[in-house]
N, C-alpha and C positions, 0 to 999 in steps of 0.2 A: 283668169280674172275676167270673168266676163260680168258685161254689161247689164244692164235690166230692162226689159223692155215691154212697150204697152200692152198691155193683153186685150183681148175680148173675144167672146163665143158670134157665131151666129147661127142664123138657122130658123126654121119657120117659130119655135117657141117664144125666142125673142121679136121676130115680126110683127107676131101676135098681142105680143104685151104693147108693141107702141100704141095702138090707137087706145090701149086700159089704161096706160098710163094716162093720157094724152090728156081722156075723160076725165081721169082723177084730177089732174092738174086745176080744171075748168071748175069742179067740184067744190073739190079744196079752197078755204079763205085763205086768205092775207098775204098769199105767197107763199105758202105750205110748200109749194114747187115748181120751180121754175122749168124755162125750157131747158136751161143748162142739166139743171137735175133728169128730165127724161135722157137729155143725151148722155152722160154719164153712167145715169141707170142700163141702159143699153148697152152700152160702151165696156161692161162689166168689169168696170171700176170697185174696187174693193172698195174705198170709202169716198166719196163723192161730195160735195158741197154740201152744205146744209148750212140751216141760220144761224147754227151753234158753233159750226165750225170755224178755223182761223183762216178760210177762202172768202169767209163774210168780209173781211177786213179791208180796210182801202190799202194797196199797196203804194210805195214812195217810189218815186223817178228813180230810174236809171242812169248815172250819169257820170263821167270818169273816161280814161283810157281805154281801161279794160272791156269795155263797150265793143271795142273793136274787134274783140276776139269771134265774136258772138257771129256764129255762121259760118268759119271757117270749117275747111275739109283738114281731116287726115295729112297728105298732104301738103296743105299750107299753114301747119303749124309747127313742120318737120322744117318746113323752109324759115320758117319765123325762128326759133331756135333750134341749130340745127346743133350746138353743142350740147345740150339735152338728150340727143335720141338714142344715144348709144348706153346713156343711165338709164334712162327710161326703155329701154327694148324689151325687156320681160316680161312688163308689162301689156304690150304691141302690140296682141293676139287679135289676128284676123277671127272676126266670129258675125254673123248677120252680115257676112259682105264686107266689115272694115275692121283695121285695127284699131280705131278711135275709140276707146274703153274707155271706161269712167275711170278705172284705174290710172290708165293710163294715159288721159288728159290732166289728173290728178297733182300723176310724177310732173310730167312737162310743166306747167303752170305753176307747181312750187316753188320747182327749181328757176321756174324764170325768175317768180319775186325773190328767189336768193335764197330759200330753206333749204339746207342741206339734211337732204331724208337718211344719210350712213348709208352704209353698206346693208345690203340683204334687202329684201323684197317685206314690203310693208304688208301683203297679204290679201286678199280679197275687199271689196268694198266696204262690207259688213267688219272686217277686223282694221279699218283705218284709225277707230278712234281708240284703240287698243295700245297700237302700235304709236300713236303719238302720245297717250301716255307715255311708253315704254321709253320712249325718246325726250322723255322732261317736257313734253308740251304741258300748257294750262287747259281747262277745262273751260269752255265758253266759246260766246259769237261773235267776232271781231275779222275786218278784212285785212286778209291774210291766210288765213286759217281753215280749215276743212268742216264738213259735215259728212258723218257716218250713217248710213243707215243699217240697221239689224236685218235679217235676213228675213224676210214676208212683211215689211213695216209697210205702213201707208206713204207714202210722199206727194206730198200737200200743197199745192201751188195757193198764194194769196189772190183775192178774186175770182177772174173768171178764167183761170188758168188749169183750172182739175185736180185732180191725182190720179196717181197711177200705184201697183205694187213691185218694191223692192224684188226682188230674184229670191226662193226661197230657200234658195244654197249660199247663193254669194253676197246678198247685198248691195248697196251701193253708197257712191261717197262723190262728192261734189268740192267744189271750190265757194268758199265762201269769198267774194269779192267787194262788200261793201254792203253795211248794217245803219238803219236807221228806224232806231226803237225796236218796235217787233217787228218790221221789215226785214230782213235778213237775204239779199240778192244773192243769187249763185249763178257759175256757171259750171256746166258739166258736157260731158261726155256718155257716148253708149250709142248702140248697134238701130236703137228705134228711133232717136233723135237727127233728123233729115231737114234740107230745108228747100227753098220752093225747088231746086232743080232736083229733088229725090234723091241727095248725095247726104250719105251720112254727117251733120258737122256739129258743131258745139250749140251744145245748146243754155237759153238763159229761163230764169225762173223767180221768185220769189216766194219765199216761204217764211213760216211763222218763227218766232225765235224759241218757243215751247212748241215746235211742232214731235208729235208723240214719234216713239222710237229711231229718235234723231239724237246725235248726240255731238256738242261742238269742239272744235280743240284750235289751238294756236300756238307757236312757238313763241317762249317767255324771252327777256330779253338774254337771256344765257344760251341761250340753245344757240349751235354752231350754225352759221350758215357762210351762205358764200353768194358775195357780192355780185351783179350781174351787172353791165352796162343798160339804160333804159331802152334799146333798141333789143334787149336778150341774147345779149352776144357773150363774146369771152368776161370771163373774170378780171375784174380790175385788178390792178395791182396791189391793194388792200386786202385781198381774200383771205382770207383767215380757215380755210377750210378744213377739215379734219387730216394731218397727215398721218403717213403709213409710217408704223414702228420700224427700227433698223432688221428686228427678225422676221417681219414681214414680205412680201413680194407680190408684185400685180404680177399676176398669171394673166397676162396679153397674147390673143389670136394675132395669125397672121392680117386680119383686117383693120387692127390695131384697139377693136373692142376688149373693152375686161372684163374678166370672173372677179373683180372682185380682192378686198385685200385675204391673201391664205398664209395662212403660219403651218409653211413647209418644212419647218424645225420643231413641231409638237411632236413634245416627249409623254403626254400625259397617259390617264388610262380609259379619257372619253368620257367621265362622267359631267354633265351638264359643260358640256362644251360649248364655248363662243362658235357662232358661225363661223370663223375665222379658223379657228382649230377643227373645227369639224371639215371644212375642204380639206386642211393639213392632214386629216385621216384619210381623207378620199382618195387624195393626189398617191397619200404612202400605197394604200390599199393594191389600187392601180398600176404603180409600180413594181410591185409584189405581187401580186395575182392576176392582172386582169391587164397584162405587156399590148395587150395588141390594141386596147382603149390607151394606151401611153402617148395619143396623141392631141391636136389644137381643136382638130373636129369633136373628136369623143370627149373630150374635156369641156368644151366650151358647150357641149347639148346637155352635158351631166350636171352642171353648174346653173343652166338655163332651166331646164324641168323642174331641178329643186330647188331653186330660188321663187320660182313662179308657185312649188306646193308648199311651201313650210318657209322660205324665206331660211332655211340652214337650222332651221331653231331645231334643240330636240324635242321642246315639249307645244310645238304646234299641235292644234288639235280643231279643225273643222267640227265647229260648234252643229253643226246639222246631222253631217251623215256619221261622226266619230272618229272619222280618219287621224292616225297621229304620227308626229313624230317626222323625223327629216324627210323621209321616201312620202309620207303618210301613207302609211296599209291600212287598206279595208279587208277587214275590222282589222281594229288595232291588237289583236291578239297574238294575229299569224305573227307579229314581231319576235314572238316567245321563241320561236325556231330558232333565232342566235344567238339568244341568250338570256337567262332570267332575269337581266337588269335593262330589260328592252324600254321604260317606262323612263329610265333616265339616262342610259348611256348613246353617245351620240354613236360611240362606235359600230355598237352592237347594232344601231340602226342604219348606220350606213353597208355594214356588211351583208344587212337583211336586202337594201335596197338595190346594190351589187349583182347579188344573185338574183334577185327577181330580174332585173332587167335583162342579165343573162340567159335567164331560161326562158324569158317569153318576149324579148325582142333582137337579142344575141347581142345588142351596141346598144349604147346610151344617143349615136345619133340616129339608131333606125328609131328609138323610143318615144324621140323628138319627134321625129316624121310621121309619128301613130299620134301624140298627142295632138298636132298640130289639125291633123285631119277630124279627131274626136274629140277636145277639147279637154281630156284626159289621157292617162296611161296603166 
């Protein structure tokens, strides 16, 4: 789940357009372009201010608690809730030097105001607003609640704040922390977002409430969460949070981390499988073929990798490059090797993902130790 980050070219062709713009500018009436727009233009900004845009707009103050998050490291947001980071770890991927991911300031942040995101990995930035449908959210801009962006979308700062482009794989997804009209305040995470001492840390923004391939969501008052103290600490004693069924069981490392609830008593035959029964085939699999992964490390990196690619589903599907399905294989055809029901059975895709990882990293934690270095596996 990686972050998104600013882009731009340089190099003598863009050198050379500053002083043509520069003229243009000077040319041009009424404001046709401002300075902001040459910098931008420069700056190779996919979509940049203009008079028509929602950057024209006056943005409303900032102002609230959550102010305070704003410039935080890595770091000191693990110290800020530090009963979060063991949900949120999947998430956590060191990429540009930090773990502070969009994603992953996403998880933290939600869980401080108390949404309880379930089990399984909510997916790339670009699949947040998917995935809180899928979870009974509402569709709209209210603080609390997230913003999606689609994988190459523009993201739009109000004023004189810019835009920059989404990742054209992953997307990204922000905190919405507080809406006023079409004001819409966020705060977010990612790998480009630095502050004056050049330390990756949270960063804050304002965008349009129709800003184009944004999409908003919030949890309705039904949706399960789980109460936090205002300091972000343990759960009060009111928590109401989702518990684990009696044929359930947290599958717990020795560091006292989880994989997660697994139904290690699934008897089915894998078709469209709960994440939950799909570990229960992984954990059987394992126990059954694959003795020498039967343990806390191999377990805990094989739960991690796929929770980070598919979130357990079987019919994840990476709207970009086509990757599907628990393991996601590229393409998604090679699945056909285990079995002609590869498009819905979770089984047939865990046993696909099995042997790959066998043949070409030997252990699901050397797979970890490949992905972790490449951002893939």
């Amino acid at each position: 789940m990686t972050a998104s980050r600013r882009r731009g070219r340089t190099g003598p062709f863009r050198r050379r357009l500053l002083p043509i713009v520069a003229v243009l500018c000077v040319v041009m009436t009424t404001g046709a372009c401002s300075p902001t727009d040459v910098l931008h233009f420069l700056a190779g900004c996919k979509n940049g201010p203009s008079s028509s845009s929602s950057s024209a707009t006056t943005a409303s103050t900032a102002k609230g608690d959550w102010t305070r998050n704003i410039g935080k490291s890595e770091g000191e947001v693990k110290k800020m809730w530090p009963d979060h980071v063991s949900p949120c770890s999947g998430y956590n991927i060191v990429y540009g030097g930090s773990g502070l991911q969009c994603t992953w300031w996403a998880c933290m942040r939600q869980r401080a105001l108390g949404h309880d995101l379930g089990q399984g990995s909510w997916g790339d930035g670009g699949m947040w607003g998917a995935s809180a449908k899928a979870h009974g959210w509402k569709q709209g801009a209210k603080a609390g609640g997230i913003v999606s962006w689609t994988p190459g979308a523009a993201v739009s700062y109000i004023g004189s704040g810019g835009s920059w482009t989404a990742d054209g794989r992953y997307g990204h997804v922000a905190v919405v922390e507080q809406v006023d009209g079409d004001s819409v305040h966020i705060s977010e995470g990612g790998s480009g977002f630095k502050n004056a001492n050049g330390v990756v840390s949270i960063h804050f923004g304002v965008i349009s409430a129709k800003n184009p391939g944004a999409t908003f969501w919030y949890p309705d008052g039904n949706a399960s969460t789980t109460p936090v103290s205002s300091n972000g600490g343990k759960p009060s004693s009111t928590s109401n949070s989702t518990k684990v069924a009696k044929w359930m069981c947290l599958a717990a490392s020795s560091d006292g981390s989880t994989t997660g609830a697994v139904n290690v008593k699934y008897s089915g035959n894998g078709y469209h499988a709960s994440p939950e029964d799909a570990k229960g085939i992984a954990k059987q699999m394992i126990a059954s073929g694959y003795r020498e992964w039967d343990n806390d490390n191999d377990w805990q990196a094989l739960v991690w990798i796929w929770e980070h690619e598919s979130g357990w589903r079987w019919n994840a599907e990476n709207p970009t490059s086509g990757a599907y399905g628990i393991p996601q294989s590229y393409p998604a055809s090679k699945l056909v090797a285990a079995g002609g029901d590869w498009k819905d059975n979770a089984a047939t895709q865990i046993k696909w993902g099995l042997q790959y990882i066998k043949q070409r990293y030997g252990s699901p934690h050397q797979a970890k130790e490949f992905w972790l270095r490449n951002n893939a596996y």
